[in-house]
C-alpha positions as CSV (number, residue, x, y, z in Angstrom):
1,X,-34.3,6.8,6.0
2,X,-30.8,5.1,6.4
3,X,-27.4,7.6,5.0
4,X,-26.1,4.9,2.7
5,X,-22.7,5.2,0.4
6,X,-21.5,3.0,-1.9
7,X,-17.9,3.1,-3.2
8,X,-17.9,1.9,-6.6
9,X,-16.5,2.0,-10.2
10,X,-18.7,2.0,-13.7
11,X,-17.4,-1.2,-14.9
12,X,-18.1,-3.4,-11.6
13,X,-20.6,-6.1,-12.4
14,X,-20.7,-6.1,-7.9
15,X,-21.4,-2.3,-7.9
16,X,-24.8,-2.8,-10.3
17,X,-25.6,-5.7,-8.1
18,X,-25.6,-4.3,-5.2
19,X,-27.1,-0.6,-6.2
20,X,-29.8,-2.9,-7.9
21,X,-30.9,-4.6,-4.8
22,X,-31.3,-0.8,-2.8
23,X,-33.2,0.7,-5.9
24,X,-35.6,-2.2,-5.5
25,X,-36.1,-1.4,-1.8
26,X,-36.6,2.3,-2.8
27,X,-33.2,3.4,-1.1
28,X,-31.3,6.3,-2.0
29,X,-27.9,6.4,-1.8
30,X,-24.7,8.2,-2.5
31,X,-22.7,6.9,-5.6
32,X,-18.6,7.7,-4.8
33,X,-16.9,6.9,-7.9
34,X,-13.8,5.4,-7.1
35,X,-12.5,4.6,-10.8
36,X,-10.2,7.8,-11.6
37,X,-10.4,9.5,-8.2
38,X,-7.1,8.5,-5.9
39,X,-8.4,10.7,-3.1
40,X,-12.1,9.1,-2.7
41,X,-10.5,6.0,-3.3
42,X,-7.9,6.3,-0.3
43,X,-10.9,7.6,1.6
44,X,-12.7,4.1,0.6
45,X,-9.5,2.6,1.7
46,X,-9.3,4.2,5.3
47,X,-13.1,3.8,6.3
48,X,-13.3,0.2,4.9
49,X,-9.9,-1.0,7.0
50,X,-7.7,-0.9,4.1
51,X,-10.1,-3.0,1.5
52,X,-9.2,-2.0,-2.2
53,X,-12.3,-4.1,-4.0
54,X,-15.7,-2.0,-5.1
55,X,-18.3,-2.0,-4.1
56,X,-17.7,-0.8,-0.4
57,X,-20.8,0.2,1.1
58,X,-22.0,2.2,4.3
59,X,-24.8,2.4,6.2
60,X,-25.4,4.8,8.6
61,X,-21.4,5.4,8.8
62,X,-21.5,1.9,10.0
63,X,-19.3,-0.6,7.1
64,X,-20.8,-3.6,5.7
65,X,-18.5,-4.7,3.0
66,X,-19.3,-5.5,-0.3
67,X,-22.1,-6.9,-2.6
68,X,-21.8,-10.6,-1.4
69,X,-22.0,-9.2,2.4
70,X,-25.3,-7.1,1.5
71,X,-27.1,-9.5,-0.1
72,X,-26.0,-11.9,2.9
73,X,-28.2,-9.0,5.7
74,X,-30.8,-9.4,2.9
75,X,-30.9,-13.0,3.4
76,X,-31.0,-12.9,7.0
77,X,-33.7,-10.5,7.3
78,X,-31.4,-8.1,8.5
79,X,-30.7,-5.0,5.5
80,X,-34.6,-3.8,5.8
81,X,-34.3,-2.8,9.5
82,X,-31.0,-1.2,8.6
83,X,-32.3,0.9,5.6
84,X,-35.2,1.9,8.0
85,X,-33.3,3.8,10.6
86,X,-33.4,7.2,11.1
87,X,-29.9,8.8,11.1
């Protein structure tokens, strides 16, 4: 199964979206609270090419962006395969 982290804060309505769609797939995943934490936050900030917003979510060490570009590899057939791999 795929390493996956999501970058998030308890208040995003994107966050719960997007950790919904992977629980429904049966994928585990890291949840990095970014809310009060500057340092996991500047880490989000680095991997993800200086992107601020939550969710920010990995796969593999590979960045896919946010909610609206998750549910888009969904769509296309594409996020299965990816939760699949073996890392």
């Amino acid at each position: 199964m795929a390493k996956i982290e999501i970058y998030s804060s308890p208040f995003c309505g994107f966050c719960h979206r997007a950790k919904s769609l992977l629980q429904s797939k049966n994928a585990e995943f890291e949840d990095i609270d970014v809310m009060m934490d500057r340092v996991r936050k500047a880490e989000m900030m680095e991997r993800a090419d200086g992107r601020t917003s939550v969710p920010q979510i990995f796969i593999d060490g590979e960045h896919v962006g946010g909610c609206d570009e998750l549910f888009a590899l969904e769509s296309a057939g594409k996020l299965d395969p990816m939760l699949e791999s073996d890392s």
